[in-house]
C-alpha positions in Angstrom: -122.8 14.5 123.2 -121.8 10.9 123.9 -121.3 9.6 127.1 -119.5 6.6 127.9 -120.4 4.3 130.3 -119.9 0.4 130.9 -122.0 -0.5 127.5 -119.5 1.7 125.3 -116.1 0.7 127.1 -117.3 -3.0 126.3 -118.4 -2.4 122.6 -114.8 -0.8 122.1 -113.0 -3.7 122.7 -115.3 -5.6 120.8 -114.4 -3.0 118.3 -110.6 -2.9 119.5 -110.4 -6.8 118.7 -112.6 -6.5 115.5 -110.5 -4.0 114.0 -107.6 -4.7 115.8 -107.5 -1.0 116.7 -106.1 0.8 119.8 -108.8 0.6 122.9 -109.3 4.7 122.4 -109.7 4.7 118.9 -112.2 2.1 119.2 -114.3 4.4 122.0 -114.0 6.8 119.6 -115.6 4.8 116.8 -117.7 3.8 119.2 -118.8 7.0 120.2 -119.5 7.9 116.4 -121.3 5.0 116.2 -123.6 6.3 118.9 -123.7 9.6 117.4 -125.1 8.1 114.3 -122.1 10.2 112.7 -121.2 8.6 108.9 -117.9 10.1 108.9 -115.1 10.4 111.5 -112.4 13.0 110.9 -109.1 11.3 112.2 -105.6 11.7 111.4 -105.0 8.5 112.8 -107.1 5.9 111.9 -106.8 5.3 107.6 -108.2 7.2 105.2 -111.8 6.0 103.7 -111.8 3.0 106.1 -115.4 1.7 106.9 -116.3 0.8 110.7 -119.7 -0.3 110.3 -121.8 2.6 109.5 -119.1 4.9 109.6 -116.7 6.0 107.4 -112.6 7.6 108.2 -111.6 10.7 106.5 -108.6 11.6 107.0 -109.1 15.9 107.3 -105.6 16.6 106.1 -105.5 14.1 102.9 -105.2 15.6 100.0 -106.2 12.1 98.1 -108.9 11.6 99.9 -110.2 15.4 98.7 -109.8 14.5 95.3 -111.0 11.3 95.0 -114.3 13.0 96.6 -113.6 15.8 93.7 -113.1 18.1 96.1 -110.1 20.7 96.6 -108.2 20.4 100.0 -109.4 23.8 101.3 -113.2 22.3 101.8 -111.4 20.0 104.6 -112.9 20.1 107.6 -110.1 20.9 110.7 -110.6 18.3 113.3 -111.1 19.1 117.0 -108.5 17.7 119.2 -109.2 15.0 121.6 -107.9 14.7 124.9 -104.5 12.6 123.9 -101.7 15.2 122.9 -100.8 14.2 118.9 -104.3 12.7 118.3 -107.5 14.3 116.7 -110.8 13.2 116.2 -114.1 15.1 114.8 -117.3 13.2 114.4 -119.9 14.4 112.1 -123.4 13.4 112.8 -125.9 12.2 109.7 -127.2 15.5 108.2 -124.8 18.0 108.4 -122.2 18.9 106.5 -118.5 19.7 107.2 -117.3 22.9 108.1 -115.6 24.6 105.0 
């Protein structure tokens, strides 16, 4: 679990100007970042893009499944965040997605 505190809400709009991202998806990079997660599930943020250490996958791509060599059914379902329409699942180093 990742709490954010003063530190994280200024290293996402470092990351918000960086990446010229919204100021939540930034916390939520951030908060991967934390994690030590390499890949962050997200319908929102673009496929396969790299945020330091971490890496987008977009959980409903079917592109992104194949260029992995992978069928769409091994896509993980992301777990919704607390903005309706938005969805964000981080995956810490070491695990694997859920089938």
């Amino acid at each position: 679990m990742v709490v954010n505190g003063g530190e994280a809400i200024l290293e996402a709009l470092d990351l918000e100007a960086r990446y010229r991202v919204s100021f939540w998806d930034a916390l939520v990079i951030q908060a991967a970042q934390v994690a030590e997660a390499e890949i962050l599930y997200s319908e929102d943020l673009s496929d396969g893009q790299r945020y330091g250490t971490v890496r987008v996958k977009n959980p409903l791509s079917v592109a992104s499944d194949m260029e992995q060599g992978q069928s769409n059914s091994s896509a993980a379902v992301a777990e919704p965040s607390q903005r309706p329409g938005h969805s964000h699942c981080l995956v810490p180093l070491g695990t694997a997605p859920i089938p």
